[in-house]
PQR file of N, CA, C, O and H, with PARSE charges and radii, in Angstrom:
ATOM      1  N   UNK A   1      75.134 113.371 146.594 -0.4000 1.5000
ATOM      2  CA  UNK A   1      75.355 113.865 145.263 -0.0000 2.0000
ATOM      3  C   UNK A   1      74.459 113.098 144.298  0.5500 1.7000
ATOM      4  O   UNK A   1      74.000 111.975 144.507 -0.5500 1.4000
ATOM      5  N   UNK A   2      74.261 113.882 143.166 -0.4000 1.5000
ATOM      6  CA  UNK A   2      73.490 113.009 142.074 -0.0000 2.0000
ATOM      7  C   UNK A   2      74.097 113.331 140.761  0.5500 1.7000
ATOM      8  O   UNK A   2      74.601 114.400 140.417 -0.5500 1.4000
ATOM      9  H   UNK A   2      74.633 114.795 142.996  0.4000 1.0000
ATOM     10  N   UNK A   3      74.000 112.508 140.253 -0.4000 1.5000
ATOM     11  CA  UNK A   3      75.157 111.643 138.786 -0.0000 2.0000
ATOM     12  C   UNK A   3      73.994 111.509 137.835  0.5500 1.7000
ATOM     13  O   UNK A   3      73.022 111.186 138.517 -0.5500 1.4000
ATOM     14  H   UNK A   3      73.590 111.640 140.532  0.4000 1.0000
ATOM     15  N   UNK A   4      73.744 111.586 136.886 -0.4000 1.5000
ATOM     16  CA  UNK A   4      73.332 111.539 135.829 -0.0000 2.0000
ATOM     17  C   UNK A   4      74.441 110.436 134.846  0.5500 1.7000
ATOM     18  O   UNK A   4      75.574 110.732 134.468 -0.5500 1.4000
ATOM     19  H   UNK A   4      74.534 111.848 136.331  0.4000 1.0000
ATOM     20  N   UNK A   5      73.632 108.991 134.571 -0.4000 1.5000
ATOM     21  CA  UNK A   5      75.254 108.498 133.599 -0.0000 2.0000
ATOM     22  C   UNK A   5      74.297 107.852 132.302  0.5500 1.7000
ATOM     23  O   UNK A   5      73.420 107.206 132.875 -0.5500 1.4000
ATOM     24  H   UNK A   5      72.711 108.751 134.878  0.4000 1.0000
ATOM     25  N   UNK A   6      74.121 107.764 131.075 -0.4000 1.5000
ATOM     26  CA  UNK A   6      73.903 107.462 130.185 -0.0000 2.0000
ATOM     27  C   UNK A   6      74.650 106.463 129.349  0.5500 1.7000
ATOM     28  O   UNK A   6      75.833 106.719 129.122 -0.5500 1.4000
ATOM     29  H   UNK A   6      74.834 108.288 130.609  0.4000 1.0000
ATOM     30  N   UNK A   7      73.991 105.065 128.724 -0.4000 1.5000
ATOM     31  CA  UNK A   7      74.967 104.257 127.880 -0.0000 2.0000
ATOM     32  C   UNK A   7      73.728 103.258 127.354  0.5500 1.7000
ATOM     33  O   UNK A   7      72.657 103.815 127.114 -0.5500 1.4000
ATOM     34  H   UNK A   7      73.031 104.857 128.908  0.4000 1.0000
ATOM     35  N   UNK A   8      73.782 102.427 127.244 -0.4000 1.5000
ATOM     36  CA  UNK A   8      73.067 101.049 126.488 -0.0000 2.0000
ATOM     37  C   UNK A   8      73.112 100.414 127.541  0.5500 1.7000
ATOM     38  O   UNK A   8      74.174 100.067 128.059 -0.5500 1.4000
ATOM     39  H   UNK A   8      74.652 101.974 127.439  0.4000 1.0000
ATOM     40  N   UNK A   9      71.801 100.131 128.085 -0.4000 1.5000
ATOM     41  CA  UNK A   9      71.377  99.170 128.708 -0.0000 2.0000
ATOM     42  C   UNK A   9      70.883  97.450 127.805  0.5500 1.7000
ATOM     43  O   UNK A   9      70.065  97.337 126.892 -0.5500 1.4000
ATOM     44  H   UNK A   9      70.938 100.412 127.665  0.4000 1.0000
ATOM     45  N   UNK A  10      71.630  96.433 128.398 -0.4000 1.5000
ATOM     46  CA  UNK A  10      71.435  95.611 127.493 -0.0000 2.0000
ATOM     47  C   UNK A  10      70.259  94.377 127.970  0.5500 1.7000
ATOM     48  O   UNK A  10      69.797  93.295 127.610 -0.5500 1.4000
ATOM     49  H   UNK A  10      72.295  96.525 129.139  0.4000 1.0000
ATOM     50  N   UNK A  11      70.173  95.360 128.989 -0.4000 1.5000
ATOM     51  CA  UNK A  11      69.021  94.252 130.492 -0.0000 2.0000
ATOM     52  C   UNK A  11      67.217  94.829 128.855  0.5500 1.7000
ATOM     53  O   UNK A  11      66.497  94.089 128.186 -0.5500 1.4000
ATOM     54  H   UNK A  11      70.549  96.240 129.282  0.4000 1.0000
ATOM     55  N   UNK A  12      67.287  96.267 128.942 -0.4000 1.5000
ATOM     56  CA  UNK A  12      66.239  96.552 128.294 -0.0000 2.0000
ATOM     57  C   UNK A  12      66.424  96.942 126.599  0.5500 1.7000
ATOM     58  O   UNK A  12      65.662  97.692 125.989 -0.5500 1.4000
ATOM     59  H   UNK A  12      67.872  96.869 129.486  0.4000 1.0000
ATOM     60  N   UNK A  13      67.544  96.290 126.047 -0.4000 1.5000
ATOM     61  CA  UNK A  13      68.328  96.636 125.155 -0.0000 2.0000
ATOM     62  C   UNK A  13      67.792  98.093 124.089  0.5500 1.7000
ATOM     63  O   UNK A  13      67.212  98.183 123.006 -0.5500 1.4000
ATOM     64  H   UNK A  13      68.163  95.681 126.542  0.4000 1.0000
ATOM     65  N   UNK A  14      68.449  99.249 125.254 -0.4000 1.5000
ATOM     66  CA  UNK A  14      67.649 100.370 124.753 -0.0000 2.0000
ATOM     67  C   UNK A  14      69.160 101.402 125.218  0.5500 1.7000
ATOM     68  O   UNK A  14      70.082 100.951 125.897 -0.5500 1.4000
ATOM     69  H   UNK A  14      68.920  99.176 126.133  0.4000 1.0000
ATOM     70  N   UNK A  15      69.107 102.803 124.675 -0.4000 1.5000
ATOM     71  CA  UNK A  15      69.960 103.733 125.614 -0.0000 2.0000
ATOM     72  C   UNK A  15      69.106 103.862 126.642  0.5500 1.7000
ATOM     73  O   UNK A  15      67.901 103.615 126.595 -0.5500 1.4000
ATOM     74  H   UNK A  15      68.358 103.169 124.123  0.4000 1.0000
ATOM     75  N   UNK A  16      69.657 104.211 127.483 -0.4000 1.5000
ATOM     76  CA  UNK A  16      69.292 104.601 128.888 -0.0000 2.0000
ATOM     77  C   UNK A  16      70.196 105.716 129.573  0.5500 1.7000
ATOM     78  O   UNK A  16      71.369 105.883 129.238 -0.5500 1.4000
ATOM     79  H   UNK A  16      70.636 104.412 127.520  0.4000 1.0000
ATOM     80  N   UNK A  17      69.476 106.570 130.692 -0.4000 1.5000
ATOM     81  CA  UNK A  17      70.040 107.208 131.726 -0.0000 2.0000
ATOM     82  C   UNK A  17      69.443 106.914 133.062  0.5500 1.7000
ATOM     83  O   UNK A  17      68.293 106.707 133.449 -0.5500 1.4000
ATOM     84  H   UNK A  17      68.523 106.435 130.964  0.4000 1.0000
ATOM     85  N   UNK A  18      70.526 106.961 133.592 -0.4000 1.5000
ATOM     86  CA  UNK A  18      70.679 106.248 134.842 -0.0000 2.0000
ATOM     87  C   UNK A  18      71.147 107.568 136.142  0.5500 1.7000
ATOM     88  O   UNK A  18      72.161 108.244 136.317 -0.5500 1.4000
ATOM     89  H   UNK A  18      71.460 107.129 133.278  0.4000 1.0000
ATOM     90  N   UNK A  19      69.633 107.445 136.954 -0.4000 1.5000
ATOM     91  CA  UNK A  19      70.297 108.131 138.091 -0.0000 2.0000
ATOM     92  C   UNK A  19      70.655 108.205 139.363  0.5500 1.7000
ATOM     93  O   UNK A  19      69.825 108.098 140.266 -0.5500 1.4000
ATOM     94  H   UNK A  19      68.809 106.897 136.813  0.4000 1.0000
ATOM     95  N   UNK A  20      71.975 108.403 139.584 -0.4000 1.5000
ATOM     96  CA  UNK A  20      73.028 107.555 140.883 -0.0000 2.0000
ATOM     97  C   UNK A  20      72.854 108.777 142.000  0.5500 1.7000
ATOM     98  O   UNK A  20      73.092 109.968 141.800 -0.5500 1.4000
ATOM     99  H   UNK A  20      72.650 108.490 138.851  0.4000 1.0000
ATOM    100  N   UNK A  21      72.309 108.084 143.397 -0.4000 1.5000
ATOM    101  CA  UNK A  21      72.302 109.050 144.395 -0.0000 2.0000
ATOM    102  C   UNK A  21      73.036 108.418 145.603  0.5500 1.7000
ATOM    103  O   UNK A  21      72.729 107.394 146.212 -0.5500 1.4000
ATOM    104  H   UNK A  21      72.115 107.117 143.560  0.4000 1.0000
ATOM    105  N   UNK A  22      74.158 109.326 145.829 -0.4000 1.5000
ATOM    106  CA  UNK A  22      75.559 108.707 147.101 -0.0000 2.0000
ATOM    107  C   UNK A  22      74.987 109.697 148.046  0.5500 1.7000
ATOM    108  O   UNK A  22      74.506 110.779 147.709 -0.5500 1.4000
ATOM    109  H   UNK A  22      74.407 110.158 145.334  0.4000 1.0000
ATOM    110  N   UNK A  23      75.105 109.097 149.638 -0.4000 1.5000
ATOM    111  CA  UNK A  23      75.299 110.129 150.141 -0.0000 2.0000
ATOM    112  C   UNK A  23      76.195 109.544 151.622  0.5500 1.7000
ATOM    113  O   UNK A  23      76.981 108.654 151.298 -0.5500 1.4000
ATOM    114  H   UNK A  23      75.496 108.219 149.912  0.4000 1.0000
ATOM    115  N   UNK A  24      76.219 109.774 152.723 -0.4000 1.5000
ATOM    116  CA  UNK A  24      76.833 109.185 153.965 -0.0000 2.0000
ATOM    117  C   UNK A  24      76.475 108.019 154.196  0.5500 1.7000
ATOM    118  O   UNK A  24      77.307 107.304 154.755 -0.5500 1.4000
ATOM    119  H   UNK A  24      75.579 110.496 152.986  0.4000 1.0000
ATOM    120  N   UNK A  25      74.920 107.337 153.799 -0.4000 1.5000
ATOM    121  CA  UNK A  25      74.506 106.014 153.801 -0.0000 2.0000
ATOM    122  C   UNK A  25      74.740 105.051 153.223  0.5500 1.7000
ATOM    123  O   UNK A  25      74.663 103.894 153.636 -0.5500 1.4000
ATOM    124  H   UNK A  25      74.244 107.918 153.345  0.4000 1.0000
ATOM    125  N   UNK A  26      75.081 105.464 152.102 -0.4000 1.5000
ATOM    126  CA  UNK A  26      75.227 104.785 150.606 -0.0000 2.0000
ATOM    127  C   UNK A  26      75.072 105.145 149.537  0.5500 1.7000
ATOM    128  O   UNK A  26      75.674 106.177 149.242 -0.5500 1.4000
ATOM    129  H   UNK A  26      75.142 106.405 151.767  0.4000 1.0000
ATOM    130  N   UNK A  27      74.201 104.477 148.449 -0.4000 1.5000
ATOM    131  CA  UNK A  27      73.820 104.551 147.224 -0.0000 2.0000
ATOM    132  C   UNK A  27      72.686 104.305 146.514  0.5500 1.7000
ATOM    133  O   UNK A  27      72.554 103.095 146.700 -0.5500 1.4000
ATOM    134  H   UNK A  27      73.712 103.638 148.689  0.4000 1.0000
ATOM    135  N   UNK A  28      71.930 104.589 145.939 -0.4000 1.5000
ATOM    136  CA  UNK A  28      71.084 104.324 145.300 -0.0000 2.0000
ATOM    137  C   UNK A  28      70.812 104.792 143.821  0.5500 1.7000
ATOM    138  O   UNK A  28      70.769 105.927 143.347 -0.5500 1.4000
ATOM    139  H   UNK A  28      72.037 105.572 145.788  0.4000 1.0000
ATOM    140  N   UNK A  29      70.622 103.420 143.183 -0.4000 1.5000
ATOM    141  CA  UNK A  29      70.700 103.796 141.706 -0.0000 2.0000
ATOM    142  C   UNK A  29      69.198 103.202 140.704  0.5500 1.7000
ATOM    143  O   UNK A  29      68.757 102.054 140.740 -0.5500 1.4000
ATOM    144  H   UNK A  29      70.657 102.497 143.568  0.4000 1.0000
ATOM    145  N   UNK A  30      68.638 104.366 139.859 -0.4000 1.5000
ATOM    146  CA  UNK A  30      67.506 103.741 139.621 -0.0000 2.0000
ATOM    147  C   UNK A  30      67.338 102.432 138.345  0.5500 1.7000
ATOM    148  O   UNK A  30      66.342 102.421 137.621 -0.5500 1.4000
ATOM    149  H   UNK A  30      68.997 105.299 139.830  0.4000 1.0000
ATOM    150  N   UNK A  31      68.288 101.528 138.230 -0.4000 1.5000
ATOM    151  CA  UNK A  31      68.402 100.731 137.124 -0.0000 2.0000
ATOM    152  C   UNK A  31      69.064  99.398 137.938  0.5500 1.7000
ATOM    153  O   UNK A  31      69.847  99.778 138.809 -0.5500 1.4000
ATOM    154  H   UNK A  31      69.097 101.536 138.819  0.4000 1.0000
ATOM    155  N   UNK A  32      68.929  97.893 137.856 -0.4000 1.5000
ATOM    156  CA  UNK A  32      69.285  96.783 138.598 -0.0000 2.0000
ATOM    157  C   UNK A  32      70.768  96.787 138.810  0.5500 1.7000
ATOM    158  O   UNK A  32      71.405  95.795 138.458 -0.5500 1.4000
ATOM    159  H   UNK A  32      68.293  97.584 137.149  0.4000 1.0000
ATOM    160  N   UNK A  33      71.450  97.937 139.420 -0.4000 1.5000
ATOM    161  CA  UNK A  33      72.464  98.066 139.463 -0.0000 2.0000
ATOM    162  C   UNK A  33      72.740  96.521 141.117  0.5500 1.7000
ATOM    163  O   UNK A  33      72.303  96.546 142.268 -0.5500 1.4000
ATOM    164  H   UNK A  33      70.932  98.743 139.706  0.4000 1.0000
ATOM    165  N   UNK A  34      73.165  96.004 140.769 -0.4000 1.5000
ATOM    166  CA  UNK A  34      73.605  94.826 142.097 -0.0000 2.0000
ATOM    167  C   UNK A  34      73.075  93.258 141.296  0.5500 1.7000
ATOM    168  O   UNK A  34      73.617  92.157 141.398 -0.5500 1.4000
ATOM    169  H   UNK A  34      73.520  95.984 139.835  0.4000 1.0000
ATOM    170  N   UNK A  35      71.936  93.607 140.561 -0.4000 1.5000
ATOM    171  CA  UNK A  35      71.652  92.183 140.549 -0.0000 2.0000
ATOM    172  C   UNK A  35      71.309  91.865 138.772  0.5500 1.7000
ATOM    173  O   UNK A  35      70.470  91.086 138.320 -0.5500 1.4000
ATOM    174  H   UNK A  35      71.496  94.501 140.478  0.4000 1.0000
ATOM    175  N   UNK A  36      72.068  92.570 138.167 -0.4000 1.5000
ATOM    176  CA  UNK A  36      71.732  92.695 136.285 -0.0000 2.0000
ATOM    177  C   UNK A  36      72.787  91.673 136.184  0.5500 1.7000
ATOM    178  O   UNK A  36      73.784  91.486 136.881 -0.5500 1.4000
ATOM    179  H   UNK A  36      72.750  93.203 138.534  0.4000 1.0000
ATOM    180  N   UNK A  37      72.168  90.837 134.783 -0.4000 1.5000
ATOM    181  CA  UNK A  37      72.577  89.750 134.514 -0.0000 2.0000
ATOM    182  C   UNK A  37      73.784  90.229 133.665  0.5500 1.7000
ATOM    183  O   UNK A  37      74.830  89.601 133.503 -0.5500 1.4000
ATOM    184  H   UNK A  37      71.358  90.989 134.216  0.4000 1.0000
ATOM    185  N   UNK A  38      73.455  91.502 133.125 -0.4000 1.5000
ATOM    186  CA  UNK A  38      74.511  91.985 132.434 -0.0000 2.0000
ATOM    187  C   UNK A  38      76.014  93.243 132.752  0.5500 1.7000
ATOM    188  O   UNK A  38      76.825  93.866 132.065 -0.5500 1.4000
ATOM    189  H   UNK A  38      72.605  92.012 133.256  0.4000 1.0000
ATOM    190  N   UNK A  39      75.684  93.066 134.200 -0.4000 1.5000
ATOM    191  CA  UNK A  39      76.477  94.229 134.738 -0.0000 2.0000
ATOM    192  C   UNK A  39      77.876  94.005 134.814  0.5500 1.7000
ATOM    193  O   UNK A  39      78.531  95.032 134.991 -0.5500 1.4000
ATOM    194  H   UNK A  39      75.025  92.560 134.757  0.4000 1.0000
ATOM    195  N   UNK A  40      78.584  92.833 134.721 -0.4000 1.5000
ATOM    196  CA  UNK A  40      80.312  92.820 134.016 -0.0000 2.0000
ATOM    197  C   UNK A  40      80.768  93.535 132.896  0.5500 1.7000
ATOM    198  O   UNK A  40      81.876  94.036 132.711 -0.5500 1.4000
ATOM    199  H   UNK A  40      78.052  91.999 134.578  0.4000 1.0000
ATOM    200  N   UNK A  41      79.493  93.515 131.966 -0.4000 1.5000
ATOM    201  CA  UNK A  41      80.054  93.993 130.572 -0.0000 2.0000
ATOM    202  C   UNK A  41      79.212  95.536 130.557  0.5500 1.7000
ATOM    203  O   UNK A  41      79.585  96.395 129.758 -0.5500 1.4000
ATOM    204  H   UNK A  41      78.592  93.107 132.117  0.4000 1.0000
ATOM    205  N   UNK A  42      78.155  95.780 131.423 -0.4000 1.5000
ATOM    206  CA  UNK A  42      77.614  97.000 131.417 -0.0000 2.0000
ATOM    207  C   UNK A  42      78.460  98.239 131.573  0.5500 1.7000
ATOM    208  O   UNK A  42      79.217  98.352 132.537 -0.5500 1.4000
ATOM    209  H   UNK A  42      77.852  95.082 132.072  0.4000 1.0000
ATOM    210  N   UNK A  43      78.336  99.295 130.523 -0.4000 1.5000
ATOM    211  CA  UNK A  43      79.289 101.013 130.632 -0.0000 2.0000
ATOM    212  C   UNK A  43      78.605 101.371 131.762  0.5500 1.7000
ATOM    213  O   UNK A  43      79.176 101.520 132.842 -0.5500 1.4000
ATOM    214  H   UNK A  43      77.721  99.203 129.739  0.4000 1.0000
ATOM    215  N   UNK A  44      77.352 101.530 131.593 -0.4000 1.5000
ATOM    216  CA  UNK A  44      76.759 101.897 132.852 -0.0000 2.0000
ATOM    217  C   UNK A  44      77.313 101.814 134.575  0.5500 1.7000
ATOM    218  O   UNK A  44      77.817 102.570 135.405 -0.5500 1.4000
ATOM    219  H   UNK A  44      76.888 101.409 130.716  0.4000 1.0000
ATOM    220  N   UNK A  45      76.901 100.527 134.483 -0.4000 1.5000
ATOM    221  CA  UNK A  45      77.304 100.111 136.012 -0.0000 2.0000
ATOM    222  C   UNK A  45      78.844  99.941 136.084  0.5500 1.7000
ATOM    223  O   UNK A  45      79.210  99.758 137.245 -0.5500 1.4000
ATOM    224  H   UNK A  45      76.492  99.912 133.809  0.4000 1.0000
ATOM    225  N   UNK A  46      79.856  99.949 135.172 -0.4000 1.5000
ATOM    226  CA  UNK A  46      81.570 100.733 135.269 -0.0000 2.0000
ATOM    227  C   UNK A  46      81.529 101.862 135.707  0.5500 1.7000
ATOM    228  O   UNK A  46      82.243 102.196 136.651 -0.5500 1.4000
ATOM    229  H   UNK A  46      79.558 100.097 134.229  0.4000 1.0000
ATOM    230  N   UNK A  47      80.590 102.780 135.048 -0.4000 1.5000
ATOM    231  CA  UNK A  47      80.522 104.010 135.568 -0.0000 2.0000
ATOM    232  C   UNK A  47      79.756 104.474 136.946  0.5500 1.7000
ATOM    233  O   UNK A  47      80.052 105.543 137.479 -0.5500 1.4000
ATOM    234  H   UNK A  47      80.009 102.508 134.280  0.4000 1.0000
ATOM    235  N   UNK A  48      78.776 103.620 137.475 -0.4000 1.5000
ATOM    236  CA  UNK A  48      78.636 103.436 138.487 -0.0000 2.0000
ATOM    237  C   UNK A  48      79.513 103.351 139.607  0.5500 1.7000
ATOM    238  O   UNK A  48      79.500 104.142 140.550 -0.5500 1.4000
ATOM    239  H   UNK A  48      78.536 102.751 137.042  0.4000 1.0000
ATOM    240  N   UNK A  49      80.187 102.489 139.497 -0.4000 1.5000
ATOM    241  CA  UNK A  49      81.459 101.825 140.176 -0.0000 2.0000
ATOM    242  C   UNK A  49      82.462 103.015 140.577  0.5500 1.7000
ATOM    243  O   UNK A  49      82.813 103.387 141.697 -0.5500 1.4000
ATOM    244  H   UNK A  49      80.198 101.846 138.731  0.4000 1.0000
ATOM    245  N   UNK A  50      82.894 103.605 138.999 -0.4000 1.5000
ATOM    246  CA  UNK A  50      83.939 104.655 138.667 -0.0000 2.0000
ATOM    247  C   UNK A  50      83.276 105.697 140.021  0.5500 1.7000
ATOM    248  O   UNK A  50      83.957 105.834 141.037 -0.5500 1.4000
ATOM    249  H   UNK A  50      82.609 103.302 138.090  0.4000 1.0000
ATOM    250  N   UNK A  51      82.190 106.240 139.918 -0.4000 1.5000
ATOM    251  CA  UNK A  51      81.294 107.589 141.015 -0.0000 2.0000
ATOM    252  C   UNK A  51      81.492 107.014 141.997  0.5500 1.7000
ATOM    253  O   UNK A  51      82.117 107.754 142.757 -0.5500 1.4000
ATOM    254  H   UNK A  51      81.637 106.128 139.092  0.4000 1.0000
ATOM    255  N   UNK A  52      81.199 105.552 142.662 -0.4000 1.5000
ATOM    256  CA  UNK A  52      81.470 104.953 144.082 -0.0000 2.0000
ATOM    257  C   UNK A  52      82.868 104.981 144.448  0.5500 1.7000
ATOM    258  O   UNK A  52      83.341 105.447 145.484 -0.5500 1.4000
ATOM    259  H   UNK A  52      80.691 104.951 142.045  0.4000 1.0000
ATOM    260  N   UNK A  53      83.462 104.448 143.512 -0.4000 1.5000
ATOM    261  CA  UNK A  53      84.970 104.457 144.214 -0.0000 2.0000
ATOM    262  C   UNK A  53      85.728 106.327 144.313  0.5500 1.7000
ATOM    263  O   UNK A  53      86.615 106.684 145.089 -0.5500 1.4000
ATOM    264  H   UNK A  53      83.078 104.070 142.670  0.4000 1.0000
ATOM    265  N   UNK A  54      85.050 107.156 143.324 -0.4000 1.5000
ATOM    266  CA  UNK A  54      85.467 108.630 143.751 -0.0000 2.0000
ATOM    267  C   UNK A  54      85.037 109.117 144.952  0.5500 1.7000
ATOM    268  O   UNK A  54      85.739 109.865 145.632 -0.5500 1.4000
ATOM    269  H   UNK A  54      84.329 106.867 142.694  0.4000 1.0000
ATOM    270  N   UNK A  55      83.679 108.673 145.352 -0.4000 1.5000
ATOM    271  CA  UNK A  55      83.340 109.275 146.901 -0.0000 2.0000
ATOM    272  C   UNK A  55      83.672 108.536 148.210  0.5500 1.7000
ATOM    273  O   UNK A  55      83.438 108.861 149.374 -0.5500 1.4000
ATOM    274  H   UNK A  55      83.109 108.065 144.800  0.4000 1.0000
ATOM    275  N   UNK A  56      84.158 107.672 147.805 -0.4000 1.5000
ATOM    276  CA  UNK A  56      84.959 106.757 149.338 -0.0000 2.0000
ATOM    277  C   UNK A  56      86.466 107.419 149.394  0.5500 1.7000
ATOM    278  O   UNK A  56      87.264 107.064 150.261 -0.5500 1.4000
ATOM    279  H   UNK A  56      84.348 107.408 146.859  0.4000 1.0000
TER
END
C-alpha cells in the first residue's frame, strides 16, 4: 500500500509530504523515518507508526 502523510518536518523545518510504502516485507518511507533526531515529537512519523500498526 502507499500512504501519502503530510505535517512539519522539523529535521528540514519546512511542511512536508511523506511517502509510506508497506507491503509483506516491510516498509519504506521516503523521509529519516528510524533515525530523525526529531521523531518523538514528529506528526509525521506518529502517523507513520499509526499506518504500521493498522497493517500488522
Amino acid at each position: 500500500m502507499e500512504y501519502f502523510l503530510s505535517g512539519y518536518c522539523r529535521n528540514i523545518d519546512a511542511s512536508r509530504r511523506v511517502l509510506l510504502e508497506t507491503d509483506e516485507a516491510g516498509f519504506e518511507a521516503d523521509c529519516n523515518y528510524g533515525c530523525c533526531p526529531y521523531e518523538s515529537e514528529c506528526m509525521i512519523a506518529a502517523a507513520i507508526r499509526e499506518k504500521l500498526e493498522e497493517n500488522t
